[in-house]
FITIDREN-697541 format. One record per residue (C-alpha): x, y, z; residue in one letter. Coordinates in pm, 1 decimal. Example, Ala and Ser with C-alpha at 12.3 -4.5 7.8 and 13.67 -1.06 7.14 Angstrom:
2
NODE        x        y        z residuo
NODE   1230.0   -450.0    780.0       a
NODE   1367.0   -106.0    714.0       s
# end
This chain:
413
NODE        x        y        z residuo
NODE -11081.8   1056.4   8453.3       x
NODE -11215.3    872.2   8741.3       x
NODE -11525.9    796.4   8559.6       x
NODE -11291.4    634.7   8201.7       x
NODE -11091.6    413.2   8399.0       x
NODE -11290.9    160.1   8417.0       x
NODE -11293.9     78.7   8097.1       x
NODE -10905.7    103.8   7993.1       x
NODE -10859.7   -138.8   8356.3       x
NODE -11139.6   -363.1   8181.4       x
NODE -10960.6   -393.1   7873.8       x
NODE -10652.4   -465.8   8061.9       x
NODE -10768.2   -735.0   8284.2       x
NODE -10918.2   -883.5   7978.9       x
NODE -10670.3   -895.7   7714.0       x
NODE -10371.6  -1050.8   8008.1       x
NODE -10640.2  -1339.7   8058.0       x
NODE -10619.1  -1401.2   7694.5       x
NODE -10276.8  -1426.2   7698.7       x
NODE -10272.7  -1575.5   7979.6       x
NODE -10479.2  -1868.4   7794.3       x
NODE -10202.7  -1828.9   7516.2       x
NODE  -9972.2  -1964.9   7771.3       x
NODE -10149.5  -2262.3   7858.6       x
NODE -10206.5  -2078.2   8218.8       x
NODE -10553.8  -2215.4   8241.3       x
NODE -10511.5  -2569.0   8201.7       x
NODE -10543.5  -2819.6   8423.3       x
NODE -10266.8  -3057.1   8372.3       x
NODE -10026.5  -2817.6   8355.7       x
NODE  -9712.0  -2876.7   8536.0       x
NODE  -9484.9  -2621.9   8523.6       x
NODE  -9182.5  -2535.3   8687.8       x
NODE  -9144.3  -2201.2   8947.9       x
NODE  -8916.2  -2049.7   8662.4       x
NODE  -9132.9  -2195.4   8381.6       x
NODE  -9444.4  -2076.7   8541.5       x
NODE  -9306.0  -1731.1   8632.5       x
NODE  -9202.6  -1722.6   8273.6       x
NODE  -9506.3  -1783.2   8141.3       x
NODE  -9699.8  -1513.2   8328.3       x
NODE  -9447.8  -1251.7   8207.3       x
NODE  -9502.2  -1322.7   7890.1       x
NODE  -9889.6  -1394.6   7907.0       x
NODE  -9906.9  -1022.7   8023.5       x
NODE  -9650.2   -863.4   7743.2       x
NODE  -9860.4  -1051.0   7491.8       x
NODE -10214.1   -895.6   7669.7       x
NODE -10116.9   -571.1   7719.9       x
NODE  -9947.8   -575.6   7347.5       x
NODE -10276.6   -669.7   7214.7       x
NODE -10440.5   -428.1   7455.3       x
NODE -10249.2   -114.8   7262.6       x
NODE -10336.9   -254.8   6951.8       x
NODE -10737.0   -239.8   7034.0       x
NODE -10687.5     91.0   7218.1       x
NODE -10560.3    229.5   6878.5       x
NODE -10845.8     39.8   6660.1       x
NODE -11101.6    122.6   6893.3       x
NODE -11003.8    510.2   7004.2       x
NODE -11353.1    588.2   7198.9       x
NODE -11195.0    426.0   7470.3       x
NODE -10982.8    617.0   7732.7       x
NODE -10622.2    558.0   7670.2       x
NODE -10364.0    511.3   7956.7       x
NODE -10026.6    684.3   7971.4       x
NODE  -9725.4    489.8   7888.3       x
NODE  -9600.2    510.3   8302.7       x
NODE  -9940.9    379.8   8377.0       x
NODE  -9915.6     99.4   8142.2       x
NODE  -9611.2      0.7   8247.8       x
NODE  -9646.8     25.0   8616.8       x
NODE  -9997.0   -238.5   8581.5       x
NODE  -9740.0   -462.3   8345.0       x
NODE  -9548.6   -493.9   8652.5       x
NODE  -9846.4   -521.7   8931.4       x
NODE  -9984.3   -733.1   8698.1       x
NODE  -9648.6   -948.3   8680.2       x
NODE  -9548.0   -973.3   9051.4       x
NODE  -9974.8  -1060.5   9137.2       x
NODE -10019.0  -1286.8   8865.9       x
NODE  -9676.9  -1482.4   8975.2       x
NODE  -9740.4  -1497.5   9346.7       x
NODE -10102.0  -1613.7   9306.8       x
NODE -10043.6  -1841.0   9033.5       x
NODE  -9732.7  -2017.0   9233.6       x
NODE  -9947.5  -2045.3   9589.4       x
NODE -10228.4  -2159.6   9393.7       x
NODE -10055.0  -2449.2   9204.8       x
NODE  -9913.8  -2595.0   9568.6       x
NODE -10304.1  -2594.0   9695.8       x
NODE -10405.3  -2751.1   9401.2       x
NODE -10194.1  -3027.7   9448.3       x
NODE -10291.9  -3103.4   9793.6       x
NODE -10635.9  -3056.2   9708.1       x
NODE -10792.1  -3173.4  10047.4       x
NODE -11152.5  -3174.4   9799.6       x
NODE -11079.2  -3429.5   9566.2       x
NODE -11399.6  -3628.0   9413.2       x
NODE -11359.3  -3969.9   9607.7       x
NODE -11402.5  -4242.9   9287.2       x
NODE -11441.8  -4587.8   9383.5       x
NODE -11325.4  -4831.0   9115.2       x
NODE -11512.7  -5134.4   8977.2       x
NODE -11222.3  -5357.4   8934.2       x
NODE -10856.8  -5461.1   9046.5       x
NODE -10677.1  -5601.1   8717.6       x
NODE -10522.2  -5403.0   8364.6       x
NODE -10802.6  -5196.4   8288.3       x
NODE -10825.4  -5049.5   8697.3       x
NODE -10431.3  -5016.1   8669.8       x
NODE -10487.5  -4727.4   8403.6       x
NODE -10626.1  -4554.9   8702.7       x
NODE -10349.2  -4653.8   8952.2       x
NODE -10071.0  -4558.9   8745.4       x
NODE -10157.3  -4217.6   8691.7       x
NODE  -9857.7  -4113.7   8908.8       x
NODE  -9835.1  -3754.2   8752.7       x
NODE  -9980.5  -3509.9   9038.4       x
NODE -10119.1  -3302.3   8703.2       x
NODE -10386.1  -3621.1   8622.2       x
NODE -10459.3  -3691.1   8996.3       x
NODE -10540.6  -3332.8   9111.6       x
NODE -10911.5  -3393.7   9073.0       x
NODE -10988.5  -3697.1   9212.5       x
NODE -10841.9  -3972.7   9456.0       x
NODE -10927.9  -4334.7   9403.2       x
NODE -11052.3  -4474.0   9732.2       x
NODE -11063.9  -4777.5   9679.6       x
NODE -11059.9  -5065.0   9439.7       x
NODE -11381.0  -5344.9   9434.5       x
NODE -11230.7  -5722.1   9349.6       x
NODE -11439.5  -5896.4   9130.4       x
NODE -11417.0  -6246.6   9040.6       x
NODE -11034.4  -6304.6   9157.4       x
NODE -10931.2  -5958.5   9106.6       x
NODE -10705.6  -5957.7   9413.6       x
NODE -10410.9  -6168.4   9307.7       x
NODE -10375.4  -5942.1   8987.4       x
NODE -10398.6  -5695.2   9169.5       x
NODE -10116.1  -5763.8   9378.1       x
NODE  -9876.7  -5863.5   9077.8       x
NODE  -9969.8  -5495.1   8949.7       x
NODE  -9940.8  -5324.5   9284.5       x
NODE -10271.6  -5170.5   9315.9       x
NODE -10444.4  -5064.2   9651.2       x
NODE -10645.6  -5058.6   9833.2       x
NODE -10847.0  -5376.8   9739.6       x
NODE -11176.3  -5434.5   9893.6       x
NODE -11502.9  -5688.4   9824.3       x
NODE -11792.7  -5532.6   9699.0       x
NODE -11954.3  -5632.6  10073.1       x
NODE -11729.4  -5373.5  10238.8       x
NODE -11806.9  -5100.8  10014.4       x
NODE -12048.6  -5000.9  10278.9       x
NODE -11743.7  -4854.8  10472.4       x
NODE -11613.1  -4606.2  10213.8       x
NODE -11701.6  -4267.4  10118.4       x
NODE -11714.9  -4207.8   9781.7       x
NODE -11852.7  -3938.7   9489.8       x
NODE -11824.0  -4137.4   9149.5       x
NODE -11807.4  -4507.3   9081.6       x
NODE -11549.4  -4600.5   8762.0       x
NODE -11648.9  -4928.6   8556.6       x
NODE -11295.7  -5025.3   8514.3       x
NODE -11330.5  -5434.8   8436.0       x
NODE -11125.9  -5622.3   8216.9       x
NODE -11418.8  -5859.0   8117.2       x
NODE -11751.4  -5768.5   8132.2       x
NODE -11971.7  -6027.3   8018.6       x
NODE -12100.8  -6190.1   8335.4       x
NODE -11916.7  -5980.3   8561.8       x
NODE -12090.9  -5647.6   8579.6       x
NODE -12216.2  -5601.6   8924.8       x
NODE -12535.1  -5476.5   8771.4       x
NODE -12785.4  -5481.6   9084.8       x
NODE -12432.1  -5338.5   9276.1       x
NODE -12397.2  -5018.5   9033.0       x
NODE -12811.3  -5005.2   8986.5       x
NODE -12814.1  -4932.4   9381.2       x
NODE -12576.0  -4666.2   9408.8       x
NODE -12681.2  -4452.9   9078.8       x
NODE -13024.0  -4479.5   9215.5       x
NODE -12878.8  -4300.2   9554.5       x
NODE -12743.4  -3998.2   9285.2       x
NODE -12392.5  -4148.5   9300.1       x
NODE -12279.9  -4086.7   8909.4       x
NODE -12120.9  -4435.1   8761.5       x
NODE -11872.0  -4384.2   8504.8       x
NODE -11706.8  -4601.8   8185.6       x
NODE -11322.6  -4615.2   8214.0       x
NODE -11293.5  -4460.5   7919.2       x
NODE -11489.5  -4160.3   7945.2       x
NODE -11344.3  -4104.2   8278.5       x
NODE -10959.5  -4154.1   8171.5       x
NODE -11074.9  -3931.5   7885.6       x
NODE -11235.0  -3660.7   8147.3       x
NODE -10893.4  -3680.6   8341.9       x
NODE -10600.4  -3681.5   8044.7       x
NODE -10808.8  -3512.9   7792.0       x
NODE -10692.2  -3849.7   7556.6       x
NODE -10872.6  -4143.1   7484.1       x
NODE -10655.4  -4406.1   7549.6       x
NODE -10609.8  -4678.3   7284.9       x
NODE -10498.2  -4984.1   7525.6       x
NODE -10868.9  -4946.0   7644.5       x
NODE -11085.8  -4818.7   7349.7       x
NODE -11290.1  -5033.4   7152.8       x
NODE -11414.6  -4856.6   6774.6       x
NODE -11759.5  -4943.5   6883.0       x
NODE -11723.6  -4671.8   7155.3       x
NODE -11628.9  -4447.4   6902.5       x
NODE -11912.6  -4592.8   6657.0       x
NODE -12201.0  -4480.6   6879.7       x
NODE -12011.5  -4137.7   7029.3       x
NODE -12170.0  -3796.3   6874.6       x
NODE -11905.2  -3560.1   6718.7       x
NODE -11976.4  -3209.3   6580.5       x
NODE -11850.2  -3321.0   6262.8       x
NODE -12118.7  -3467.9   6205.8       x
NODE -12285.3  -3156.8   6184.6       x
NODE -12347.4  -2958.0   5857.2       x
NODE -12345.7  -2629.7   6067.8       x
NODE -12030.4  -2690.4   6208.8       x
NODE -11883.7  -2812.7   5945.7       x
NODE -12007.0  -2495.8   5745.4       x
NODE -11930.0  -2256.3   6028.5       x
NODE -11564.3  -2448.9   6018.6       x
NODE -11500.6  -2389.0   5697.3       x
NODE -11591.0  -2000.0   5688.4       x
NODE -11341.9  -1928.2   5934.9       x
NODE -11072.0  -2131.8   5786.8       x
NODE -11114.7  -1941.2   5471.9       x
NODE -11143.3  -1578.7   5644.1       x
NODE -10818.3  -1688.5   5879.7       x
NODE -10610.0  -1823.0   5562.7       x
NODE -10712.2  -1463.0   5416.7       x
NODE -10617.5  -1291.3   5699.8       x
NODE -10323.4  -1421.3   5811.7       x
NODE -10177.8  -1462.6   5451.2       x
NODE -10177.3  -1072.6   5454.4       x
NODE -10046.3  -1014.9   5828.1       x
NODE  -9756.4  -1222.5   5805.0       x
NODE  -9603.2  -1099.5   5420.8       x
NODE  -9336.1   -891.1   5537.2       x
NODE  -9230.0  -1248.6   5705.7       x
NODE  -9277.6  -1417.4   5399.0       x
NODE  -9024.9  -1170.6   5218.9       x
NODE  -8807.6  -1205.2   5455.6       x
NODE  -8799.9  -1612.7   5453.1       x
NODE  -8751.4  -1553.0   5047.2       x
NODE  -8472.0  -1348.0   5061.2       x
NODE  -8311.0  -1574.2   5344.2       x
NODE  -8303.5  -1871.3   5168.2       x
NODE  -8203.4  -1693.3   4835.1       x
NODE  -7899.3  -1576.8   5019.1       x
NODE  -7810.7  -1906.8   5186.8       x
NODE  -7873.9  -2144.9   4834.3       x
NODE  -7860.3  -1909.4   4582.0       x
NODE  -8123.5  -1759.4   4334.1       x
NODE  -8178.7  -2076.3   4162.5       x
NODE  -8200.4  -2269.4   4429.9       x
NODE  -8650.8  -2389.3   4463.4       x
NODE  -8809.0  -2167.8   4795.0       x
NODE  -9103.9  -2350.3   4846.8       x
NODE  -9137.8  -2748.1   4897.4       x
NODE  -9423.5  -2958.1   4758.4       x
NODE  -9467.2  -3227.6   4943.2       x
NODE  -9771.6  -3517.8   4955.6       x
NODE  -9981.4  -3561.3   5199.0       x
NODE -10290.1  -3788.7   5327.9       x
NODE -10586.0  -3507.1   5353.0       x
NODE -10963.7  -3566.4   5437.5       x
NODE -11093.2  -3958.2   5384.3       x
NODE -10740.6  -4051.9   5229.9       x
NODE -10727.5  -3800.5   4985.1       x
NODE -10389.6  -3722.7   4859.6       x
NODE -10301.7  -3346.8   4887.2       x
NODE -10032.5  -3147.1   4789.4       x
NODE  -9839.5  -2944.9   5107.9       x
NODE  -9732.2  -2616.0   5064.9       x
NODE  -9398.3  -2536.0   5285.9       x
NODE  -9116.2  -2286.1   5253.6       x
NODE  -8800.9  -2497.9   5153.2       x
NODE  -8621.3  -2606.7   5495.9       x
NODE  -8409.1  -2912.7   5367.5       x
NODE  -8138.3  -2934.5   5129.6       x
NODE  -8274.7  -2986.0   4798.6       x
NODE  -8121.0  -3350.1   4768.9       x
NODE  -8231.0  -3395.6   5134.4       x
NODE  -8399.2  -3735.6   5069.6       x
NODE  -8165.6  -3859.9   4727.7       x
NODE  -8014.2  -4103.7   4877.4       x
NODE  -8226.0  -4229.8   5157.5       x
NODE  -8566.0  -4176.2   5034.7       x
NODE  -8880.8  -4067.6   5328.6       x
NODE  -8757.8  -4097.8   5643.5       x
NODE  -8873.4  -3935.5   5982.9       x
NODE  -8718.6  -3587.6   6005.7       x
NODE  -8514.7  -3599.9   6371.2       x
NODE  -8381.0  -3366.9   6648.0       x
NODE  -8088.5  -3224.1   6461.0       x
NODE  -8171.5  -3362.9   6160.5       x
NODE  -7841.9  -3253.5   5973.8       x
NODE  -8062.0  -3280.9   5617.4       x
NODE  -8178.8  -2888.5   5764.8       x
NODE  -8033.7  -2609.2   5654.7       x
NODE  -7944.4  -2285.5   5846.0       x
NODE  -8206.2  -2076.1   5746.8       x
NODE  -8448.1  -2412.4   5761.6       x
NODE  -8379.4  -2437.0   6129.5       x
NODE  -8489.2  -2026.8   6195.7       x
NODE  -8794.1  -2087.3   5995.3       x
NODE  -8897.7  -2419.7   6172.3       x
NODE  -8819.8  -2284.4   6555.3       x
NODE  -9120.5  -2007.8   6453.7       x
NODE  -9341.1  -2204.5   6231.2       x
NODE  -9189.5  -1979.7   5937.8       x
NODE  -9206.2  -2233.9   5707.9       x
NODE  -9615.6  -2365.6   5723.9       x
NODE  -9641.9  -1983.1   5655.7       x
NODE  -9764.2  -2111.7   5253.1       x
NODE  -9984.3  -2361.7   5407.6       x
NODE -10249.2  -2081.8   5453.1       x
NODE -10280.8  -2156.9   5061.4       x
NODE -10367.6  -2536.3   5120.6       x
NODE -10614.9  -2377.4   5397.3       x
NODE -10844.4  -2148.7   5147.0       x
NODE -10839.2  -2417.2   4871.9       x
NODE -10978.9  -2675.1   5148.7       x
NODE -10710.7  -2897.9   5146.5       x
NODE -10667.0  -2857.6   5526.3       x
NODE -10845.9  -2668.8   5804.3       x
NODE -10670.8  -2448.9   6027.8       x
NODE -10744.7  -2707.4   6365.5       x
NODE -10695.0  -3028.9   6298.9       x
NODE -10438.9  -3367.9   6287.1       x
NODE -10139.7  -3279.4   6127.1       x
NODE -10133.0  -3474.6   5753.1       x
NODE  -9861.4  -3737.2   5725.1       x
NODE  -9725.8  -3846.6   5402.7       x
NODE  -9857.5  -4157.3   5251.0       x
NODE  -9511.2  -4369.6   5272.4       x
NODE  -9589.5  -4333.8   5688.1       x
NODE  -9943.1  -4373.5   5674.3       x
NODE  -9913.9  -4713.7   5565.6       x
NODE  -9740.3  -4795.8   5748.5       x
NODE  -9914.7  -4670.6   6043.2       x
NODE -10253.6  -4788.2   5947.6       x
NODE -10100.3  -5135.3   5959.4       x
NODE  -9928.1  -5085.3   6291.0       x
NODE -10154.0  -4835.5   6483.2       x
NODE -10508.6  -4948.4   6551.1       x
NODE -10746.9  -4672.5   6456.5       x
NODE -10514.9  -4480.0   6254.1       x
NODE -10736.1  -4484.5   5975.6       x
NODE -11017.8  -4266.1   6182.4       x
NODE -10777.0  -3939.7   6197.9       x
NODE -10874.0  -3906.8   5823.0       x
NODE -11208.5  -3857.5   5910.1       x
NODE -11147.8  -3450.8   5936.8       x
NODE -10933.3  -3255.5   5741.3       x
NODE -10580.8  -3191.3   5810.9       x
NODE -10463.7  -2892.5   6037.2       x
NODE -10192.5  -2609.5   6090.9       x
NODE -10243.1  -2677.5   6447.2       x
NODE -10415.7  -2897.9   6683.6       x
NODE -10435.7  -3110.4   7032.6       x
NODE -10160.5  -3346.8   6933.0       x
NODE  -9934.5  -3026.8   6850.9       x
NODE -10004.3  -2892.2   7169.4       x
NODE  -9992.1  -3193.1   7383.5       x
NODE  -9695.7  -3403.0   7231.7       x
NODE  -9341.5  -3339.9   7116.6       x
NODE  -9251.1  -3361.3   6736.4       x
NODE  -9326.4  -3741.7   6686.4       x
NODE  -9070.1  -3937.9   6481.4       x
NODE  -9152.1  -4306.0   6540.2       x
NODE  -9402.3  -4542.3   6537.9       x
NODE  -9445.3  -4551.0   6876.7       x
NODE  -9484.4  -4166.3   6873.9       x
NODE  -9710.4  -4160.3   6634.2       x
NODE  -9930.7  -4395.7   6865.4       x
NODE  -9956.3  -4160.2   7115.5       x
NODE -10043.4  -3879.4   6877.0       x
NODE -10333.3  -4075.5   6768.4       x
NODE -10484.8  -4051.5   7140.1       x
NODE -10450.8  -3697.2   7144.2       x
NODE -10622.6  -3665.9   6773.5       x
NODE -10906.9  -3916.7   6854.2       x
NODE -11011.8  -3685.7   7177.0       x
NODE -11014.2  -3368.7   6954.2       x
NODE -11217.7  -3570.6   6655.4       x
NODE -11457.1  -3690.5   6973.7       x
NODE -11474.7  -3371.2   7137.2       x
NODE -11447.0  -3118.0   6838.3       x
NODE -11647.9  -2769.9   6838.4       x
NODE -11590.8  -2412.9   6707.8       x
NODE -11466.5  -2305.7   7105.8       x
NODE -11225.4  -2603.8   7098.2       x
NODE -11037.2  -2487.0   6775.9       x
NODE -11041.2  -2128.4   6926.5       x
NODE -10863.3  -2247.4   7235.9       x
NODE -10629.1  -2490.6   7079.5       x
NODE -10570.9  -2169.1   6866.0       x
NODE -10496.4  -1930.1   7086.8       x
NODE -10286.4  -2209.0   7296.9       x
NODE -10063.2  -2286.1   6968.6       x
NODE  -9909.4  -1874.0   7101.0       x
NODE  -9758.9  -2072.5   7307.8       x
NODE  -9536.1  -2312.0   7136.5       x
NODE  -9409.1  -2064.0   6919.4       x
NODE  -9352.9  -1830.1   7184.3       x
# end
């Protein structure tokens, strides 16, 4: 006995760290509440130890734990977990081991930095100070930002990273300045990359498209893209066959509620992979007349165009069920910027700089945006989706699609 347990407590510890990751437990900007993050550890370990039955019953060479035993480390596990997790968030945020960054500049750009007044995006770092160049300082007092210093009493500060944060560059790079510093191993950083480092978005106040021009992506590669596609197919497969009982039951609910002759799945068009127009598979969630009368429109918070049953099936992501259909055919990919319809896109190419560049992949089920941002229905929302897209375009990689995967547990949940 002695001698097994080791590898039922491995199992354990493992699975409840993967849902643990479902949660969103592991990531850095998080921001939860006591009661939200309390929350989110019971149900990170009902979801591992769920998943831990399941392997202990596909893989049955491993020693299997009584039900009293299970239950009793579900509860350790919870009351640990929750303590731990709720001591370690305060440290965190007074973090007495924050990189020092000294910022080039004191006007717009150097504000980004500044304004991040969210304890989430300032947990790893602490701007020391900011350098004035060329008549910084009386911008910098209209925007509020300090301290201000000349580059001649940089000397006095302590510091771990230099941020290029300048609104103009051409003249005003402090090149010799910089030069000195990286020479002493002293790491000197674009505004960009280091906003992007910090909110895991690139923001689009700063970003210029020849950043993007000259930036490597994975999907640029043909093994990625390959190794992509494989497991799109094999998920849309997969899941298309674990979740039919749901499907039959989303049928027969929206049979009962609108009759038999009533349409149960919606066909809607969509802007796929370099503007390519797609057609989107999606249980029925609208009244069939929903847009008659008003044509597209943004659907809403309480949007009363839903129906009862539509509402059930949206809450739980019910209705992108058929979607998986869309996924095998290679319409869209199962991580990936959500495909808009082409009445919005136009309007959002002419509105939203860069808009255009989220066509570059295909569509997804899922992806950062989803994860990051509320359901967007504006202009202005759809701005800040774009960010969100643009760092999972920049950044994209097999791992990245697992996590954002395994993360999307946790806005269903």
């Amino acid at each position: 006995f002695i001698e097994a347990m080791p590898y039922p407590a491995s199992s354990f510890v493992f699975w409840v760290m993967v849902g643990m990751l479902a949660m969103g437990l592991y990531r850095v900007r998080q921001r939860p509440t006591t009661k939200e993050a309390v929350a989110r550890v019971i149900l990170a370990v009902v979801l591992g130890s769920l998943a831990n039955i399941l392997f202990f019953y596909l893989v049955p060479t491993f020693f299997v734990v009584g039900r009293g035993v299970m239950a009793l480390a579900m509860l350790i596990a919870c009351v640990m977990l929750a303590g731990i997790r709720l001591m370690m968030l305060r440290l965190i945020d007074d973090n007495p081991v924050k990189r020092r960054v000294l910022v080039v500049g004191a006007g717009d750009s150097a504000a980004k930095i500044s304004m991040l007044r969210r304890r989430s995006d300032r947990r790893r770092f602490e701007a020391v100070a900011f350098v004035a160049v060329d008549g910084d300082r009386q911008r910098a007092s209209e925007l509020g930002i300090e301290p201000v210093i000349d580059a001649e009493e940089v000397v006095n500060c302590r510091f771990d990273e230099i941020v290029v944060a300048l609104d103009d560059r051409r003249g005003m790079l402090p090149m010799e300045f910089l030069l000195q510093f990286k020479q002493r191993g002293v790491p000197v950083t674009d505004l960009v990359d280091f906003l992007e480092r910090e909110t895991e978005y690139l923001d689009l106040d700063i970003l210029r498209p020849s950043w993007l021009l000259y930036e490597k992506s994975s999907e640029t590669s043909l093994i990625y893209r390959l190794l992509k596609r494989a497991f799109d197919v094999f998920f849309g497969v997969v899941l298309l066959i674990l979740t039919l009982p749901l499907t039959v039951l989303a049928v027969l609910a929206i049979v009962i509620e609108d009759g038999i002759g009533a349409p149960i799945f919606y066909r809607q068009t969509r802007v796929g992979r370099h503007g390519s127009i797609v057609r989107l598979y999606k249980f029925r969630s609208m009244r069939v007349d929903a847009e008659r009368d008003t044509g597209p429109r943004w659907s809403t918070a309480g949007d009363d165009r839903i129906t009862r049953t539509g509402r059930i099936l949206r809450r739980f992501r019910i209705d992108e069920l058929p979607q998986m259909l869309n996924i095998i055919r290679g319409d869209m990919s199962v991580v990936g910027p959500r495909p808009e319809r082409p009445e919005f896109v136009e309007e959002l190419s002419r509105q939203v700089p860069l808009y255009y560049y989220r066509h570059g992949v295909r569509p997804g089920l899922t992806g950062w945006a989803q994860l990051n941002f509320p359901y967007g229905a504006s202009v202005a929302d759809a701005r800040e989706k774009l960010q969100y897209d643009l760092y999972y375009i920049k950044n994209a990689s097999l791992i990245l699609d697992l996590l954002i995967l395994l993360q999307t547990a946790e806005v269903v949940v």
